[in-house]
C-alpha positions as CSV (number, residue, x, y, z in Angstrom):
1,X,-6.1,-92.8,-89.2
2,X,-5.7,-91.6,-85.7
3,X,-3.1,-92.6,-83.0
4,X,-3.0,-90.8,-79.5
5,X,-0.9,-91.3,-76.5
6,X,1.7,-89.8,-74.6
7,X,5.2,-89.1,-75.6
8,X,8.6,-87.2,-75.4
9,X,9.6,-84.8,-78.2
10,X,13.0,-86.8,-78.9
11,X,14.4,-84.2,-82.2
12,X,12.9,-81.5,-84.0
13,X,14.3,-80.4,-87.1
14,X,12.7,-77.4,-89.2
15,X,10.9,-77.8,-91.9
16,X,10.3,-74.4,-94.0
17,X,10.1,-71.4,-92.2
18,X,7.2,-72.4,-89.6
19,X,6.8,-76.1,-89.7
20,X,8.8,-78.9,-88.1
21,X,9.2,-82.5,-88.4
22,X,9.1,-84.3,-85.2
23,X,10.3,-87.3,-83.7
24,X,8.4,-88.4,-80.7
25,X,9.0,-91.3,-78.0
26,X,5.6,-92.8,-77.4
27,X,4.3,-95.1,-74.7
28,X,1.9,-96.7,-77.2
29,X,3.2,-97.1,-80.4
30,X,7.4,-96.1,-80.0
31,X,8.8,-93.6,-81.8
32,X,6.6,-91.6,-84.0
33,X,7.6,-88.9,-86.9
34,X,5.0,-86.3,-88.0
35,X,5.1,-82.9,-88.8
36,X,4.2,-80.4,-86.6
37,X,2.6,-77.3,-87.8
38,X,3.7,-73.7,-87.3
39,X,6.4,-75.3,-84.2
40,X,8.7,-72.6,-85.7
41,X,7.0,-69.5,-85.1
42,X,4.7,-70.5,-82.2
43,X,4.6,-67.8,-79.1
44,X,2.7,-69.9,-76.4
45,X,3.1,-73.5,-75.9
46,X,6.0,-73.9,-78.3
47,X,7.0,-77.3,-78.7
48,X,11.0,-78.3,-77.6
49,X,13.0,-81.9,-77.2
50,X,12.4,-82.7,-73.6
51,X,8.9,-81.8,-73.4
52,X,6.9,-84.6,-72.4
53,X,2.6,-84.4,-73.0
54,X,-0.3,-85.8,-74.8
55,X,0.2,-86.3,-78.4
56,X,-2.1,-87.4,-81.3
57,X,-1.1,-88.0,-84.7
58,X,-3.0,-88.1,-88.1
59,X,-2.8,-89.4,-91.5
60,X,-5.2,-90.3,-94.3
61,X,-2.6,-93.4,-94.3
62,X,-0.6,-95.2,-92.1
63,X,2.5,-94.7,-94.9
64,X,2.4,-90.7,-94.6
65,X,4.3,-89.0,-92.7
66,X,1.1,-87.5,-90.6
67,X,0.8,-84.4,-88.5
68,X,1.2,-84.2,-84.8
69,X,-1.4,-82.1,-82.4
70,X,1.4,-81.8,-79.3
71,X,0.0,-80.5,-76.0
72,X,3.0,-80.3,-73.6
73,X,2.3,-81.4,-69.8
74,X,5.8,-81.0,-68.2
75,X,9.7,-80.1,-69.6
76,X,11.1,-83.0,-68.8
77,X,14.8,-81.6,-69.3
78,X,14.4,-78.0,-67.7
79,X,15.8,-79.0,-64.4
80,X,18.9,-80.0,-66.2
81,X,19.6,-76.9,-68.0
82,X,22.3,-76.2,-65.7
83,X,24.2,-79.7,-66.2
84,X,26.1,-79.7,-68.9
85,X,27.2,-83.7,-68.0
86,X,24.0,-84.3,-67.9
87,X,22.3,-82.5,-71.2
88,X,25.3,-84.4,-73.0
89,X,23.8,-88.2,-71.3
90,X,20.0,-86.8,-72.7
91,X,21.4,-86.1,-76.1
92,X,23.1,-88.9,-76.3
93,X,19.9,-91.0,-75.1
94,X,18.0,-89.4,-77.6
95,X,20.4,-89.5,-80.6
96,X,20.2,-93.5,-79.9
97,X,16.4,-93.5,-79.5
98,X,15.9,-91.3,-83.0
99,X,18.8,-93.3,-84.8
100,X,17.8,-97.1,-83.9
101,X,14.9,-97.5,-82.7
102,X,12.2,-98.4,-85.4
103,X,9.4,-96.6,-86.2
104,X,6.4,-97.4,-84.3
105,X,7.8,-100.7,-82.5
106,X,6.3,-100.1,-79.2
107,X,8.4,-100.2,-76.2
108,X,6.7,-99.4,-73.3
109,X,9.5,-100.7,-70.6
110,X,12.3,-98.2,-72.5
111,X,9.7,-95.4,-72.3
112,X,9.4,-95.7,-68.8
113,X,13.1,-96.2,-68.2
114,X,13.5,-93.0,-70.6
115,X,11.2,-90.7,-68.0
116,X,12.8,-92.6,-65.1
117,X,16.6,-91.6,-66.7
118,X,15.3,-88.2,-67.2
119,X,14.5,-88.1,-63.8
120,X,17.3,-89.4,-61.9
121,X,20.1,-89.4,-64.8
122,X,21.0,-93.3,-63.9
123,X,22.5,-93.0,-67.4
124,X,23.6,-96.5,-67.0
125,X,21.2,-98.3,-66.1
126,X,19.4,-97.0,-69.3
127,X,21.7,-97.9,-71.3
128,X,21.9,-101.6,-70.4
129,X,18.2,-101.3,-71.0
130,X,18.3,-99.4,-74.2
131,X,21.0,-102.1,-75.9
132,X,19.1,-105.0,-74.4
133,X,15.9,-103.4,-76.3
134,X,18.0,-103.3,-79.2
135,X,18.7,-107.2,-78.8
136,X,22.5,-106.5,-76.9
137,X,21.3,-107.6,-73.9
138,X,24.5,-107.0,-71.1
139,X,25.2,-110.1,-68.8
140,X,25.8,-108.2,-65.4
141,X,24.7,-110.7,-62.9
142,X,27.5,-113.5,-62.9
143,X,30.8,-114.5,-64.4
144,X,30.1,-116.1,-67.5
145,X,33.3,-118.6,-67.1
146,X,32.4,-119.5,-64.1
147,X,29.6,-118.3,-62.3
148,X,30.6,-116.7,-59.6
149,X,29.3,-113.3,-58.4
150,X,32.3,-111.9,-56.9
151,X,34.8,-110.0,-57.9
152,X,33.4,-108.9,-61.6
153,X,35.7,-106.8,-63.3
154,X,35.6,-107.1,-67.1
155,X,32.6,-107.7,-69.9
156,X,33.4,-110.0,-72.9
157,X,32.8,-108.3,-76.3
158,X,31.3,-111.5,-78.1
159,X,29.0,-112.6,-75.2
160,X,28.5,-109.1,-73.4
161,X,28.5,-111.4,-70.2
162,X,30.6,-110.2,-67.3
163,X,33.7,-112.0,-66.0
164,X,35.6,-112.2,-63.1
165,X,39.3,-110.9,-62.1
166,X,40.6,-115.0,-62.5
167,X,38.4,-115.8,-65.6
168,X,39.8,-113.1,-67.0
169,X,43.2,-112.3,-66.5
170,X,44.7,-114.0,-69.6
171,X,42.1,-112.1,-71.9
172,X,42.3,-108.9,-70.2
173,X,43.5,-107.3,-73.4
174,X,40.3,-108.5,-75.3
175,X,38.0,-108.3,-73.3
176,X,36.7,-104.3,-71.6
177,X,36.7,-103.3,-68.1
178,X,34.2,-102.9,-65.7
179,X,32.4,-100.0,-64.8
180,X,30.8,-99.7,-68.5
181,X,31.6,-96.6,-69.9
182,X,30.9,-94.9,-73.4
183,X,33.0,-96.5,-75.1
184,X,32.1,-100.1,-74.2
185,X,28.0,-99.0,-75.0
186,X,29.1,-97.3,-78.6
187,X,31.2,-100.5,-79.2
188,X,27.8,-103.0,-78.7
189,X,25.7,-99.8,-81.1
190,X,27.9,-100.2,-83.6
191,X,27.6,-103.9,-83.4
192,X,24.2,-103.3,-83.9
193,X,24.1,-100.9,-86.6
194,X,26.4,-103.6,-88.8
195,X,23.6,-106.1,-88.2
């Protein structure tokens, strides 16, 4: 069995002393894991998270693990190198991707918004897209007591809708406020993990 496509390397982890296992963001077929041989020791063209190119994976079955032929087009993280805010928000992005996102659930619109990120580091806006792909969808538009669009200052934690300053005041301790932060976006994860 043969898959190909294009992909970010999301985690490598060694395997021996030349091999790696792989975790790769696909635009096909999600995240794939496969091993990729002699990533440890190669001199040119050595694979590294961030890397973004043309990817083909193998397996007798679609069961095994498989091996990865990686042939990186562009470092998607190089620019950033000198960030240390923003190497924290790509780590994070791809701790989420590698720990819940299933295998091989194709999701092209958070692959996109992944090489979008990565380009712009609206770490928000991915991660309302990355908990909504999750099934946490975030409420931003409106207050969901009662409708309106101004004044939008907290997000409820059972209905992840938004809510306005009046709606509410007499749950402000319950409810988080607005701008979404960390915190708010590990809170909806771990929801999700529990599920």
């Amino acid at each position: 069995m043969k898959l190909e496509s294009v992909g970010i390397i999301v985690s490598l982890a060694p395997f021996g002393e030349r091999d790696a296992v792989a975790r790769i963001f696909t635009a096909d077929y999600g995240v794939m894991a496969g091993m990729l041989k002699g990533a440890a020791v190669a001199r040119r063209r050595r694979p590294l998270v961030g890397q973004y190119g043309n990817v083909s994976w193998n397996a007798r079955l679609e069961s095994q693990l498989g091996t990865f032929h990686f042939e990186p087009l562009k470092n998607l993280i190089a620019p950033l190198m000198s960030n240390p805010e923003s190497l924290n928000n790509v780590n994070s992005a791809f701790n989420l991707i590698t720990a819940l996102l299933p295998e091989r659930a194709d999701d092209a619109q958070l692959f996109d918004s992944t090489i979008e990120f990565l380009q712009t580091q609206d770490y928000l806006k991915w991660q309302i897209l990355f908990l909504e792909s999750i099934g946490y969808a975030l409420d931003i538009s409106s207050c969901g007591g009662c409708g309106t669009k101004d004044d939008l200052k907290f997000i409820s934690k059972k209905t992840g809708r938004t809510v306005c300053g009046v709606c509410g005041a007499p749950y402000a301790d319950q409810i988080f406020p607005l701008p979404i932060t960390t915190e708010i976006t590990e809170y909806f994860i771990e929801r999700a993990k529990e599920v």
